[in-house]
Biopython code that builds the backbone (N, CA, C, O; Angstrom):
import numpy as np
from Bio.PDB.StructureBuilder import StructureBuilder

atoms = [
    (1, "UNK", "N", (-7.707, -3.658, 5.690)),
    (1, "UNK", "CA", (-7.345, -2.500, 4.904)),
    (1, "UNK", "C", (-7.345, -2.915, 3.430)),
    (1, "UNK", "O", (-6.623, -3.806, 2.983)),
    (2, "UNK", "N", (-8.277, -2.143, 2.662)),
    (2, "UNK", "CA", (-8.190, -2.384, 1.277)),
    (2, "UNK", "C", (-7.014, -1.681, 0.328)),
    (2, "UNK", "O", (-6.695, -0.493, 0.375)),
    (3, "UNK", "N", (-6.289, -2.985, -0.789)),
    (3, "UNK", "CA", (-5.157, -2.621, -1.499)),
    (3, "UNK", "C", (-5.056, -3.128, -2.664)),
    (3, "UNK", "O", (-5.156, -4.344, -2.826)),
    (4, "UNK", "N", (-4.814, -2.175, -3.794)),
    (4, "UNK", "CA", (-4.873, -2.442, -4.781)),
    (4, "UNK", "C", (-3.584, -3.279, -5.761)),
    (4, "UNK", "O", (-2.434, -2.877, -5.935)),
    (5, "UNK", "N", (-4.193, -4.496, -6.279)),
    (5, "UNK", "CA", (-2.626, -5.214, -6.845)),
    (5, "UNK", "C", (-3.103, -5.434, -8.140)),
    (5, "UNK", "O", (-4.225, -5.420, -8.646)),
    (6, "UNK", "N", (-1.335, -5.760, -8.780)),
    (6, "UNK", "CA", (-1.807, -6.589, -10.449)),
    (6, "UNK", "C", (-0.498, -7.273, -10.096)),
    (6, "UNK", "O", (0.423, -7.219, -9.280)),
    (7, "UNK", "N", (-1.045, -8.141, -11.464)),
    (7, "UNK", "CA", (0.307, -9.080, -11.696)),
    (7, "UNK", "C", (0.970, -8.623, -12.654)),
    (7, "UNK", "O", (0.170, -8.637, -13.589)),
    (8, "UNK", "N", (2.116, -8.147, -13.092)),
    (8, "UNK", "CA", (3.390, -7.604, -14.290)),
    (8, "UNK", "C", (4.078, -8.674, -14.377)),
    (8, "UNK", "O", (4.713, -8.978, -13.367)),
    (9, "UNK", "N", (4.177, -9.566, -15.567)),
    (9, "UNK", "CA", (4.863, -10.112, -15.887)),
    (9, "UNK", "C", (5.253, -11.681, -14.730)),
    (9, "UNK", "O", (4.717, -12.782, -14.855)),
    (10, "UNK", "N", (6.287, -11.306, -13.701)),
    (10, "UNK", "CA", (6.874, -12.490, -12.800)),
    (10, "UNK", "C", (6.744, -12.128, -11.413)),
    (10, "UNK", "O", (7.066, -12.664, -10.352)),
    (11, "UNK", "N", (5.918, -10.570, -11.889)),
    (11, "UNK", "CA", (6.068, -10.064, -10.295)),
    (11, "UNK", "C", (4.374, -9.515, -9.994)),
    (11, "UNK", "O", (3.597, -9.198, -10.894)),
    (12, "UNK", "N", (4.085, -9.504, -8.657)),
    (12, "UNK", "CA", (2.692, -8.357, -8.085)),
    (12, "UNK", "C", (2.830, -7.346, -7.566)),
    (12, "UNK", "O", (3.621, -7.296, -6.624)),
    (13, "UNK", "N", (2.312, -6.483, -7.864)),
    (13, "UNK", "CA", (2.624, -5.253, -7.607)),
    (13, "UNK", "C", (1.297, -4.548, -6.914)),
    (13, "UNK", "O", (0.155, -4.834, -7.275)),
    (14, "UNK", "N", (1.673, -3.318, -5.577)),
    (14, "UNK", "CA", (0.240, -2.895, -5.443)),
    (14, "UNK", "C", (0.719, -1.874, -4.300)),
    (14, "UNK", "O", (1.842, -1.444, -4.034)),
    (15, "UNK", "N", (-0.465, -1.656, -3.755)),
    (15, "UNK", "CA", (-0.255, -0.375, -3.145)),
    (15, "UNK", "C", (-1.720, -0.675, -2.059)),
    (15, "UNK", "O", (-2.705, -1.345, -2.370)),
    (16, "UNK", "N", (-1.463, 0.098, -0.644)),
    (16, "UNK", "CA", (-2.611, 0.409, 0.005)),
    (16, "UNK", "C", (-3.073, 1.488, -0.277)),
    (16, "UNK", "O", (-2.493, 2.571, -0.360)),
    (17, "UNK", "N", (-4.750, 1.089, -0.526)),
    (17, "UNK", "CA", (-5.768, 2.072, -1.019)),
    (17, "UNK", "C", (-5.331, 3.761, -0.534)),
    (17, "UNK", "O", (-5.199, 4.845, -1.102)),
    (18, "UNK", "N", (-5.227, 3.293, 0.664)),
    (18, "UNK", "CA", (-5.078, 4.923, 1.459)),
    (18, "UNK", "C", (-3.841, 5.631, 1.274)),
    (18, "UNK", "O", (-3.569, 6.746, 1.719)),
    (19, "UNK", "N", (-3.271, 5.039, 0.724)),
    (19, "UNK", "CA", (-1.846, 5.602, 0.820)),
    (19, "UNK", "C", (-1.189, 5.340, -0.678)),
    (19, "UNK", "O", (-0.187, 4.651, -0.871)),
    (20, "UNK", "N", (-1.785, 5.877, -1.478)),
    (20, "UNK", "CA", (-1.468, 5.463, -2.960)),
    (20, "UNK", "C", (-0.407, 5.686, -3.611)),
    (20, "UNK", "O", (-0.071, 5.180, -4.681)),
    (21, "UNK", "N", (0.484, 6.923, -2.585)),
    (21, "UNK", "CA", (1.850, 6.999, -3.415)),
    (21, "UNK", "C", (2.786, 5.873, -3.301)),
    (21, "UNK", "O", (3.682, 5.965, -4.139)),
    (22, "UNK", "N", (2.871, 4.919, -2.603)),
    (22, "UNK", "CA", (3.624, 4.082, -1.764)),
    (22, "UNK", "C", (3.610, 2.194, -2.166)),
    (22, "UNK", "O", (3.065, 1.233, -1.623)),
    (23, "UNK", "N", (4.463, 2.342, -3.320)),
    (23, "UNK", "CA", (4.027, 0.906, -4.358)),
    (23, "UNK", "C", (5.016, 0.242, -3.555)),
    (23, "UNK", "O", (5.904, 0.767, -2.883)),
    (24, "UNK", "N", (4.727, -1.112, -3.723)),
    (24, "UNK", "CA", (5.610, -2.116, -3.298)),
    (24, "UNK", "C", (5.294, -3.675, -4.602)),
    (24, "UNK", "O", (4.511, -3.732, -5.551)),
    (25, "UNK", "N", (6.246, -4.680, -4.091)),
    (25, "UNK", "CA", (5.796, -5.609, -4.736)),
    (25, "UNK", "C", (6.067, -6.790, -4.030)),
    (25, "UNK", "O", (6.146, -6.629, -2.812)),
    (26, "UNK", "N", (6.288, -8.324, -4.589)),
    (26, "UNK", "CA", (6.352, -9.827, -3.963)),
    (26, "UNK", "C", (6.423, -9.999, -5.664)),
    (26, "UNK", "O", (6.019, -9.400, -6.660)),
    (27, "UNK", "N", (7.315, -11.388, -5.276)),
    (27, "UNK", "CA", (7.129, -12.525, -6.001)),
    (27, "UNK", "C", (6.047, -13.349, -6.297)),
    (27, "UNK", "O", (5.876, -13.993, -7.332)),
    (28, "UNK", "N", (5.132, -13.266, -5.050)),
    (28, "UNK", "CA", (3.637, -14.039, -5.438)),
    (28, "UNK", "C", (2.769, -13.162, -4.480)),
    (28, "UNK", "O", (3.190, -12.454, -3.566)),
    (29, "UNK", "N", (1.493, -13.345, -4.863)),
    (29, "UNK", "CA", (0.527, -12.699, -4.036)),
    (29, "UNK", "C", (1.176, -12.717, -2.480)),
    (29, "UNK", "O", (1.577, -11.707, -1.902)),
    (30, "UNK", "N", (1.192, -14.013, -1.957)),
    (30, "UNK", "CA", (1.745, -13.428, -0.328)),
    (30, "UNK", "C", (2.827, -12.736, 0.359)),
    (30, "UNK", "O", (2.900, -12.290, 1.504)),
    (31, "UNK", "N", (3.709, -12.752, -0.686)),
    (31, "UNK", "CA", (4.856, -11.741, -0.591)),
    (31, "UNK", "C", (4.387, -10.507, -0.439)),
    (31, "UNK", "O", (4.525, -9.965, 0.657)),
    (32, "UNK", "N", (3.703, -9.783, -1.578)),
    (32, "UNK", "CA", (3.021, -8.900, -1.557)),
    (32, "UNK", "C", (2.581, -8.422, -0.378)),
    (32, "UNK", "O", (3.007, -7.376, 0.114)),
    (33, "UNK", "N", (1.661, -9.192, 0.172)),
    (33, "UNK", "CA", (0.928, -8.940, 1.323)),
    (33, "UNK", "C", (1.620, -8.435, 2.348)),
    (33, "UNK", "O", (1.557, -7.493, 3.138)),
    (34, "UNK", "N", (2.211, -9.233, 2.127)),
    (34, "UNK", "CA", (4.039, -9.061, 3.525)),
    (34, "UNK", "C", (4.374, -7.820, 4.145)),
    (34, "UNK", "O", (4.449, -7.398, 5.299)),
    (35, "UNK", "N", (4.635, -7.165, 2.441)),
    (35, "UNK", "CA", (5.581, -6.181, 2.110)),
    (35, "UNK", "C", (4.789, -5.127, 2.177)),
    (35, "UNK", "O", (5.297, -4.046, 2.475)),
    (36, "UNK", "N", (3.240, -5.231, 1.888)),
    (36, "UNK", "CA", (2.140, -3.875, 2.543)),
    (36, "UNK", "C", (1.888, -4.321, 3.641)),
    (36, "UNK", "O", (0.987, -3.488, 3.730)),
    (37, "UNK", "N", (1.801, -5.018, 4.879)),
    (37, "UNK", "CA", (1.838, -4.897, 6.222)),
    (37, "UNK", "C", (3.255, -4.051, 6.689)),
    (37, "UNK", "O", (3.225, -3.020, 7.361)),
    (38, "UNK", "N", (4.482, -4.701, 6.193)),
    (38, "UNK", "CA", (5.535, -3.645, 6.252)),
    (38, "UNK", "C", (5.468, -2.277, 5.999)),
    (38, "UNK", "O", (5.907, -1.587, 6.919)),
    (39, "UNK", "N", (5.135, -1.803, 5.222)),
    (39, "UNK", "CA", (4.834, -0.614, 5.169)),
    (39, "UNK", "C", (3.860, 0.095, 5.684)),
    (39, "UNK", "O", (4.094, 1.269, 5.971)),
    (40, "UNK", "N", (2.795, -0.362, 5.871)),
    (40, "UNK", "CA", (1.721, 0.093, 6.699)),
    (40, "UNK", "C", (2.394, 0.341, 8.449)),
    (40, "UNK", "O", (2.071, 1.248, 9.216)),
    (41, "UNK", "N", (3.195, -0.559, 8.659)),
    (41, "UNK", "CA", (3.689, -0.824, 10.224)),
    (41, "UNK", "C", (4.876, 0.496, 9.902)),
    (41, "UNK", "O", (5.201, 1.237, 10.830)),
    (42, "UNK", "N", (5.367, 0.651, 8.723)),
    (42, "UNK", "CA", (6.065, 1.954, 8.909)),
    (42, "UNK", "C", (5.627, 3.391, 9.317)),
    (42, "UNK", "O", (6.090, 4.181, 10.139)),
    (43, "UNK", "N", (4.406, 3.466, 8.320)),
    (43, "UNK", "CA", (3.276, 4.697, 8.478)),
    (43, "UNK", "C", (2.791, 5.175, 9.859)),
    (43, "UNK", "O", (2.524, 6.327, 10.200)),
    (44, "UNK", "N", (2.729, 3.902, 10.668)),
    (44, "UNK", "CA", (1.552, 3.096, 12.217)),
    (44, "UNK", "C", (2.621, 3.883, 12.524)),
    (44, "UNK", "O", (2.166, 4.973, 12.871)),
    (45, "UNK", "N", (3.945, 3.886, 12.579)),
    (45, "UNK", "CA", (4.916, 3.930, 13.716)),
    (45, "UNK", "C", (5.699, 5.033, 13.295)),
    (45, "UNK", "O", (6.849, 5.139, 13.719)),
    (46, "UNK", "N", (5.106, 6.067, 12.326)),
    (46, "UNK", "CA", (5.769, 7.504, 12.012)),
    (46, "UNK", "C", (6.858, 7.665, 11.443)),
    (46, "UNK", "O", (7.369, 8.777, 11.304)),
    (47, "UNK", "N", (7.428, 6.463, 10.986)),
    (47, "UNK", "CA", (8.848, 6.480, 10.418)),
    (47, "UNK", "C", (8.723, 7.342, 9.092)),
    (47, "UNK", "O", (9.744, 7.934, 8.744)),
    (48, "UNK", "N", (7.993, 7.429, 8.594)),
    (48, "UNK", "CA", (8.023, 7.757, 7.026)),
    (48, "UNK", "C", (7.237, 9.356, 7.166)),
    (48, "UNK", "O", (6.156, 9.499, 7.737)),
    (49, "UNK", "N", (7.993, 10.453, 6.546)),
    (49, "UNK", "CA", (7.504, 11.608, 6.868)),
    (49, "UNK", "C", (6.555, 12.116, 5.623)),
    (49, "UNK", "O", (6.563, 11.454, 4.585)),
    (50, "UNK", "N", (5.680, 13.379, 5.740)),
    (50, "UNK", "CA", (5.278, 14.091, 5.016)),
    (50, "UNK", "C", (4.113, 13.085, 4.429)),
    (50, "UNK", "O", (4.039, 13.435, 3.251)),
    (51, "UNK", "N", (3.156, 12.013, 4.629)),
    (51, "UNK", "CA", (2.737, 10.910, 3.845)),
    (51, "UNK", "C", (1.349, 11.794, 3.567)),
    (51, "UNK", "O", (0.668, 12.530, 4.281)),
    (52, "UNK", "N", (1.269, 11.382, 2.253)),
    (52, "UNK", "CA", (0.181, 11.942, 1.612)),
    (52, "UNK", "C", (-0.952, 10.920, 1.519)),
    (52, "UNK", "O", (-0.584, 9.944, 0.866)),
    (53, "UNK", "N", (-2.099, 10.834, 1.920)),
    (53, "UNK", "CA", (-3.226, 9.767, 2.181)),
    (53, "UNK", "C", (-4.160, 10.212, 1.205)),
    (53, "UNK", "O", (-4.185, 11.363, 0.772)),
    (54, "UNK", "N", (-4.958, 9.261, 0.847)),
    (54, "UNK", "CA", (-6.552, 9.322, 0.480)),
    (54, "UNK", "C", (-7.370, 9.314, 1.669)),
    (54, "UNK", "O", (-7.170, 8.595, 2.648)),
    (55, "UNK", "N", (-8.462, 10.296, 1.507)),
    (55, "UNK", "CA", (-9.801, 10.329, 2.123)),
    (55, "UNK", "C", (-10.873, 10.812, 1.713)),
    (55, "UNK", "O", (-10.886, 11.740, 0.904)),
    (56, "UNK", "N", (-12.087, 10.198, 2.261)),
    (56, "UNK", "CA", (-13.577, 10.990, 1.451)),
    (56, "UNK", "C", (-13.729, 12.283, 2.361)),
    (56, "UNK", "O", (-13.269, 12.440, 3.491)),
    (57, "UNK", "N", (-14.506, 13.203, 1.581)),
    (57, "UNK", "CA", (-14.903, 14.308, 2.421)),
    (57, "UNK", "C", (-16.732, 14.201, 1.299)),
    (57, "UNK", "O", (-17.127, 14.220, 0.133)),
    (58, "UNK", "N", (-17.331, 14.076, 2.942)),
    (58, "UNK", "CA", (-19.076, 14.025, 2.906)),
    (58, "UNK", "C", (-19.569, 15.450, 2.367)),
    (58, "UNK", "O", (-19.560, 16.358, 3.199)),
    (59, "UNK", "N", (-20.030, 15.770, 0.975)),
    (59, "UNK", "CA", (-20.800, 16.377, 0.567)),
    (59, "UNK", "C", (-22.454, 16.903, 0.453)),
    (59, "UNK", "O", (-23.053, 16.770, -0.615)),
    (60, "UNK", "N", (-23.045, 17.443, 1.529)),
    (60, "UNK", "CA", (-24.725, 17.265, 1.505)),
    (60, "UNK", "C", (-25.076, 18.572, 0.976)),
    (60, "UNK", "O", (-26.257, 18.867, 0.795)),
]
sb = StructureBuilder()
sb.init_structure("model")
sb.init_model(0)
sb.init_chain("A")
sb.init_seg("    ")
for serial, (resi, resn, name, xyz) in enumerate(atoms, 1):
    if name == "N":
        sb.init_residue(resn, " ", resi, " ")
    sb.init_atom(name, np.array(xyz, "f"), 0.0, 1.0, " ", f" {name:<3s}", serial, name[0])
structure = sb.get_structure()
């Protein structure tokens, strides 16, 4: 799953692509990582209501 991060200052910060309202952060890149599998496993398992996603819609 692709996710977008930066580094601020002491911390990383980022978000999964698909789900862009939904920031998290870590202390170092693998924290990070951590903490968007956590949340993703929240989404997987319906805990979190109303979630607003990204998707393409095919134009011909």
């Amino acid at each position: 799953m692709k996710y977008v991060y930066w580094e601020d200052e002491d911390m990383w910060i980022g978000y999964l692509e698909e789900y862009p309202d939904y920031w998290t952060q870590g202390e170092s890149a693998e924290d990070l990582e951590e903490n968007l599998r956590d949340i993703f496993a929240e989404f997987d398992a319906g805990n979190i209501p109303c979630v607003r996603r990204v998707a393409e819609l095919e134009i011909k």
